[in-house]
C-alpha positions as CSV (number, residue, x, y, z in Angstrom):
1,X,-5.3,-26.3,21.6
2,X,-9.4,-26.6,21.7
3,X,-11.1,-26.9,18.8
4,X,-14.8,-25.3,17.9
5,X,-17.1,-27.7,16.9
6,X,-19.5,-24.0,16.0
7,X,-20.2,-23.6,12.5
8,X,-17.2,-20.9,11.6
9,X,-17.7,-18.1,11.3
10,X,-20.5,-17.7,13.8
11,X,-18.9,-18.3,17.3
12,X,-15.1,-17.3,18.8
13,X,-15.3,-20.4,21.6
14,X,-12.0,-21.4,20.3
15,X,-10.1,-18.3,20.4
16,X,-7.2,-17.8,23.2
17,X,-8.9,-18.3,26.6
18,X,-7.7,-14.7,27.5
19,X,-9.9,-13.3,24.8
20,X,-13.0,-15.9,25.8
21,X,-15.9,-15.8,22.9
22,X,-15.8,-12.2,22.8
23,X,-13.1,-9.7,23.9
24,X,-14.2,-8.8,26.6
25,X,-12.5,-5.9,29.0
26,X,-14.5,-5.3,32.0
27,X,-13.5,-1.9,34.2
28,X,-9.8,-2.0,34.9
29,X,-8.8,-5.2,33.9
30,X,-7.4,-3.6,30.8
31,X,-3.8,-4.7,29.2
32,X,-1.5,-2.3,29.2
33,X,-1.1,-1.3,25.8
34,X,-4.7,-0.6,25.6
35,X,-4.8,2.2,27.7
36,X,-7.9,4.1,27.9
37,X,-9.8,0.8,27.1
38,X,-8.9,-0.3,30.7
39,X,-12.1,2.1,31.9
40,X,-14.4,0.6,29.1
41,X,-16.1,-2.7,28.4
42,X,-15.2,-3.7,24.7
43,X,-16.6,-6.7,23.0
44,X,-15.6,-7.9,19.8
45,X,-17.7,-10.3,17.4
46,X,-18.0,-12.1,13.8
47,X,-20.6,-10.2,11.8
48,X,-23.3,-11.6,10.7
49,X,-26.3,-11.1,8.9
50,X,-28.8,-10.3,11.6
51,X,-25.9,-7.7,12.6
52,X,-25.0,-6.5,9.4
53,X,-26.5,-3.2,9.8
54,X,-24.9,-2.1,12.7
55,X,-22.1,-1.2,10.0
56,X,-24.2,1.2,8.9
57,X,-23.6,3.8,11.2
58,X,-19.8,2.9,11.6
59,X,-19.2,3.4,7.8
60,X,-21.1,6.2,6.9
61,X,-20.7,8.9,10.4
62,X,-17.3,10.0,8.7
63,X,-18.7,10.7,4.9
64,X,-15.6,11.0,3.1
65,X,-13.4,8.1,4.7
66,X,-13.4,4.7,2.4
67,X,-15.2,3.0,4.5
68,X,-18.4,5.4,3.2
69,X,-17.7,3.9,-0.3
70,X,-15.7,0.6,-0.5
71,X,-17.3,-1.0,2.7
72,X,-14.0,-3.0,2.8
73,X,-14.6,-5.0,-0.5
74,X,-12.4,-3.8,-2.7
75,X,-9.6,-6.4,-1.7
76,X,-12.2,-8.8,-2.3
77,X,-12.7,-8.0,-5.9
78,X,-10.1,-7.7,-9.0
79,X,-10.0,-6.2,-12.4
80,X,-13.4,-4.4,-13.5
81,X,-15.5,-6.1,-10.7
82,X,-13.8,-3.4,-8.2
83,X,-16.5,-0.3,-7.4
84,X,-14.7,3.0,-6.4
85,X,-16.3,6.0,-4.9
86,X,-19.8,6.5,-6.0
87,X,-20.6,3.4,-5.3
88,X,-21.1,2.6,-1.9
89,X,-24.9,1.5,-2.2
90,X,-23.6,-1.4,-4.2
91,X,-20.2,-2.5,-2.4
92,X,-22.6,-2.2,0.5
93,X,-25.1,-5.0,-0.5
94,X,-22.1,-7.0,-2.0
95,X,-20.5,-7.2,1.5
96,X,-24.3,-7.9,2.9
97,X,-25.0,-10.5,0.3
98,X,-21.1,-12.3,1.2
99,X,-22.1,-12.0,5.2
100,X,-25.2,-13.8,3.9
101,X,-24.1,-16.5,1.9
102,X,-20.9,-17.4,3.8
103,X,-20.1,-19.8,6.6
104,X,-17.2,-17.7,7.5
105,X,-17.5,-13.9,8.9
106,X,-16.1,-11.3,6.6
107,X,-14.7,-9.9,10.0
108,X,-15.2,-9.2,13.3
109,X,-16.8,-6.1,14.6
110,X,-16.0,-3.9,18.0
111,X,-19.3,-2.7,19.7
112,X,-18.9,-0.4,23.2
113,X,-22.3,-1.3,24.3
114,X,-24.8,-1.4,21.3
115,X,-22.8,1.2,19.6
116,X,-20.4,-0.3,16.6
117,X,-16.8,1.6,16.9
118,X,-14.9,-0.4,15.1
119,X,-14.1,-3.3,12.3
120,X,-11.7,-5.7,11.0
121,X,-11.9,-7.2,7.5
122,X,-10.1,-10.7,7.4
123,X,-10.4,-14.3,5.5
124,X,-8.4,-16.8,3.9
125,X,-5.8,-15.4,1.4
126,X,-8.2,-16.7,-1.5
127,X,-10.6,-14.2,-0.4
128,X,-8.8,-11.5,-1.5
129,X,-7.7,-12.0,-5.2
130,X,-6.5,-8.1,-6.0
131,X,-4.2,-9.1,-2.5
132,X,-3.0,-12.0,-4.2
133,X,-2.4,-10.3,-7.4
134,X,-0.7,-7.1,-6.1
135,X,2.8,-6.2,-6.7
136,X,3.0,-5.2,-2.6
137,X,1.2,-7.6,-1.2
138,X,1.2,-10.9,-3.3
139,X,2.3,-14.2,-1.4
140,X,6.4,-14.0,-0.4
141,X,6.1,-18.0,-0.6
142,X,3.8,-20.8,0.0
143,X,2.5,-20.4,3.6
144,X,-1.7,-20.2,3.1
145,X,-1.3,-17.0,5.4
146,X,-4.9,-15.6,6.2
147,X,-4.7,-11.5,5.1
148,X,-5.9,-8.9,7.5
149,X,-7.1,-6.6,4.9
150,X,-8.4,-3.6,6.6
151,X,-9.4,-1.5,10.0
152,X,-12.1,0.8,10.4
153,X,-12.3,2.9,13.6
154,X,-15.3,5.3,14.6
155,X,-13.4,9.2,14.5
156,X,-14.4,9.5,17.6
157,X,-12.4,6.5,19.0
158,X,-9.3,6.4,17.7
159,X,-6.3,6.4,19.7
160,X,-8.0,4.3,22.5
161,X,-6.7,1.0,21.7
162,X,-9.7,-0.4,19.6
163,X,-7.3,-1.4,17.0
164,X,-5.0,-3.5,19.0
165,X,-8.4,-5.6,20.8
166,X,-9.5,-5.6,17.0
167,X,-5.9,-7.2,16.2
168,X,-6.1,-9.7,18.9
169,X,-9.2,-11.0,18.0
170,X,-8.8,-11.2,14.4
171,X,-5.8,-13.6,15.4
172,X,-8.0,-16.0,18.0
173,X,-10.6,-16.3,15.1
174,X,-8.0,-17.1,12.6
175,X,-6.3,-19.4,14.9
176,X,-10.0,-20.9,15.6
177,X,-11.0,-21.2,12.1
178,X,-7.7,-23.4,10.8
179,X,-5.6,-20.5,9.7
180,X,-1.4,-21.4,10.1
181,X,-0.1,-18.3,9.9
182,X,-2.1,-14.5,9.5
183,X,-0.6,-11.3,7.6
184,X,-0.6,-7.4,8.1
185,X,0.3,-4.6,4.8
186,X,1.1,-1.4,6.8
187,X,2.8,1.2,5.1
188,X,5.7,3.2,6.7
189,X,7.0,6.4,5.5
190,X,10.3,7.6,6.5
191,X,9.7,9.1,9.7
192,X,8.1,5.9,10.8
193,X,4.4,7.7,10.6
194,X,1.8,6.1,8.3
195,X,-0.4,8.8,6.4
196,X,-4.3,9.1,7.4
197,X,-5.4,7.5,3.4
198,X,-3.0,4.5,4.7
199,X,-3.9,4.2,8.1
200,X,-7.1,1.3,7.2
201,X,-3.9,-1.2,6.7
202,X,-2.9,-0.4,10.3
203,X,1.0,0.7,11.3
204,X,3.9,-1.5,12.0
205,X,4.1,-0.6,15.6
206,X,0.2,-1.6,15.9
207,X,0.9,-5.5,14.6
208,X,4.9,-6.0,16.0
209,X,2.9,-5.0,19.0
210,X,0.8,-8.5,18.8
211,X,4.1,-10.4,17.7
212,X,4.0,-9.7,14.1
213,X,7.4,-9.9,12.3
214,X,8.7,-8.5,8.5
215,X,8.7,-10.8,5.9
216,X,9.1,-8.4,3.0
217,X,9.2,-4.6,2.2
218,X,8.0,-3.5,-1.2
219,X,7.7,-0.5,-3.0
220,X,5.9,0.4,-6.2
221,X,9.4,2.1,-7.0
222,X,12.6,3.0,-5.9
223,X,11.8,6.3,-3.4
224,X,8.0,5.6,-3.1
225,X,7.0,4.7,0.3
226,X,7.1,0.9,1.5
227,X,4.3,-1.3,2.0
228,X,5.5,-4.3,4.5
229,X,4.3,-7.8,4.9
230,X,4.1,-8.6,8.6
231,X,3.5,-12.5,9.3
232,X,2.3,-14.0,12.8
233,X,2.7,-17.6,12.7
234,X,-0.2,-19.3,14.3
235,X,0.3,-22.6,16.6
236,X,-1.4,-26.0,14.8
237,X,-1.9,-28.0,17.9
């Protein structure tokens, strides 16, 4: 496999040559699965700084969804650091301040045009201590698995496939950036639907889709609805 000699982070030249540096779908030369997107041009990239604010709009159109508050950091925080609802000016300038001060992108961002319509939050496992310390999602062994943590996608453009590019790319940049193996925390109710508070982990179907597998189911307890860990293992060479 090529390797990036880009500072990571910043560039996705390493990434599977399908996806290129940015995923990139020009009119009908769409996948499949991604249906509608075969009409669009989608291009995915690592935030950064200078594109930090483009998040702006993305997170706050919906006022109500998490996004509005947590701005996807509170996997990124544990104990009394974490700042629920109420506090989305501060979680805000925490994630700017981490975009700012880190070599690696908290996640890669999905822009149809200039417009920002959707967003994956994704890092090494030690990135996310409440991850690592949660009863659901804590390590099922010793593999340094990278976490996808979260999904945001604008209202307006869900169910057009912007997950599953989002999904893709978050596996070329962890594949680019050293990562062995990358995991997924869906939650499943019985009737194989996932609730709309649940759907920022993503579903099953959307990550055994990209070749995900099961490597545990968990529940809080016995008749509360499972949270599984889905692993892709990532080629080394």
């Amino acid at each position: 496999m090529a390797t990036s000699s880009a500072r990571p982070g910043t560039e996705c030249d390493s990434v599977p040559e399908e996806l290129g540096q940015h995923v990139h779908l020009p009119a009908g030369l769409g996948p499949a699965p991604f249906g509608i997107l075969a009409r669009m041009a989608i291009t995915v990239r690592p935030l950064t700084i200078e594109t930090f604010g483009d998040l702006d709009g993305l997170f706050t159109r919906d006022q109500g969804n998490d996004a509005s508050w947590c701005w996807c950091m509170h996997f990124r925080t544990s104990g009394s650091d974490s700042l629920g609802r109420g506090h989305g000016e501060e979680n805000r300038t925490r994630l700017e301040a981490l975009t700012a001060a880190s070599n690696l992108a908290p996640g890669l961002v999905a822009y149809d045009g200039d417009d920002a319509v959707g967003w994956v939050s994704l890092g090494p496992r030690a990135d996310y201590p409440r991850v690592d310390r949660s009863r659901l999602m804590a390590p099922v062994d010793d593999v340094p698995a990278w976490v996808i943590a979260c999904f945001v996608v604008a209202a307006n453009r869900r169910g057009q496939g912007i997950g599953h590019l989002l999904l893709e790319a978050a596996i070329g940049f962890a594949r680019s950036n050293g990562a062995v193996a990358i995991e997924g925390y869906p939650r499943v109710e019985s009737d194989g639907r996932v609730s709309t508070p649940y759907t920022h982990a993503g579903t099953p179907a959307l990550f055994e889709r990209a070749g995900f597998f099961t490597v545990a189911e968990r529940r809080t307890a016995p008749g509360t609805t499972p949270r599984l860990v889905m692993r892709l293992e990532l080629a080394t060479a």
